[in-house]
N, C-alpha and C positions, 0 to 999 in steps of 0.2 A: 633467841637473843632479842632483848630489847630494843626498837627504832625510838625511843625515846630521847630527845636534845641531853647531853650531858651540862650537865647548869654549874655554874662557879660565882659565889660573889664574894667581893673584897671592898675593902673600905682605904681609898685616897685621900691625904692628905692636900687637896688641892682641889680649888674650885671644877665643875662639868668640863670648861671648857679649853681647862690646862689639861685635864685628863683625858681629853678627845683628842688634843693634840700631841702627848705623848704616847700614848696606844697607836695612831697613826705612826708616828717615829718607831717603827717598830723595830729597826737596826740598831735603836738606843738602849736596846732592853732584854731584846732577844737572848735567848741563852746559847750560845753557837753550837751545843751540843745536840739541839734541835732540829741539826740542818743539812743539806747535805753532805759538806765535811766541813767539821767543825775547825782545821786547821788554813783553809781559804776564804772562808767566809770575811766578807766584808763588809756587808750590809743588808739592807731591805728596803727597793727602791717601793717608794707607795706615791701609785699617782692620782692626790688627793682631792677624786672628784668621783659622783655618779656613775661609773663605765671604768672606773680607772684599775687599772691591771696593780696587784701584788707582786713584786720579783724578788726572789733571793739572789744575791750579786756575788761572787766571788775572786779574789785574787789573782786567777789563773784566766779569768774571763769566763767562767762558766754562768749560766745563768736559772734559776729556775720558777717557773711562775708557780705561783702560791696561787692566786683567783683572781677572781676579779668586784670591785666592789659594787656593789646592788641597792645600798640605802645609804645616803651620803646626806645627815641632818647635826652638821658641827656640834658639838657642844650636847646631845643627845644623845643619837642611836647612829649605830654604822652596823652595816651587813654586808658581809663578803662571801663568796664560794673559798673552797680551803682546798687545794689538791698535797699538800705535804704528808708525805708519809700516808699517801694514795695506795698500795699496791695495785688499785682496781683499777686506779685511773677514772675513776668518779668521784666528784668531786663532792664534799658534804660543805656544810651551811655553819657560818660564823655568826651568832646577833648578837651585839654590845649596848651594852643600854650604861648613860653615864647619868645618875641622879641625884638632886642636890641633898646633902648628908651631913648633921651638924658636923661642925670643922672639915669637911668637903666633899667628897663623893662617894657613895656606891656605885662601884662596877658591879652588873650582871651578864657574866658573857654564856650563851646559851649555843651548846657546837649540838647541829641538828641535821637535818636533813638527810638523816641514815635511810638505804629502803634494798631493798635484796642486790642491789648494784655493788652496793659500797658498805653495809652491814657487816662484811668481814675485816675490814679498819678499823670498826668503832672503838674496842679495846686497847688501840694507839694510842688514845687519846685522855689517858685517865690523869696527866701530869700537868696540865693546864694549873694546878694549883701552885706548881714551881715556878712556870713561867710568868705568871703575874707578880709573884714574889719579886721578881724582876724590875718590875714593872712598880711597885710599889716601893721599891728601893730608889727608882728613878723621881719619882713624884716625892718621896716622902712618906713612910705609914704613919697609920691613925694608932694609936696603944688601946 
């Protein structure tokens, strides 16, 4: 099986640094079906800085850390560790890169960081193209 980053890119209606700031809102866009239960879920706290921790938050008080984030450049690039939907409990590797795009962004999100710890997850993660749909529902898409 391939340790290769799975790559996705999508086209925002919305200048880099509206679209840095809603990728960060990530409880704005999220699909709740993604999460640990999709019937508590009630957001995604992101604490939006260099060091700052991922949380899924739910109704009942539960809480689950998603990562923590690693490259904190507004309006640019963000890098986070991703523990959801972990079986292994190792963590793999988020990079978003937001790039100026006539009428407004290219997202390329690159989930990497696979290596014989965490290579049996990788296959979790083939729907990243739904979730941004999301995501580009929130910003506005490009036709």
């Amino acid at each position: 099986m391939s340790t290769a980053p799975l790559e996705y890119r999508t086209e925002l209606a919305c200048p880099p640094a509206r679209a840095f700031d809603t990728y960060t809102d990530l409880g704005s866009w999220w699909d709740p079906m993604y999460t640990a239960d999709a019937q508590t879920f009630t957001g995604v706290r992101v604490e939006r800085r260099l060091g700052g921790s991922i949380v899924e938050e739910h109704a009942d008080g539960a809480e689950y850390v998603w990562g923590t984030i690693t490259l904190w450049q507004p309006g640019m690039l963000l890098s986070h560790s991703f523990l959801l939907a972990h079986e292994t409990g190792v963590a793999s590797q988020v990079l978003v890169r937001f790039a100026p795009a006539a009428g407004g962004t290219e997202l390329h999100l690159q989930h990497g960081g696979w290596n014989e710890d965490n290579l049996a997850d990788r296959s979790r993660f083939t729907d990243w193209p739904v979730l941004l749909e999301g995501l580009r529902r929130r910003v506005g898409a490009i036709d």
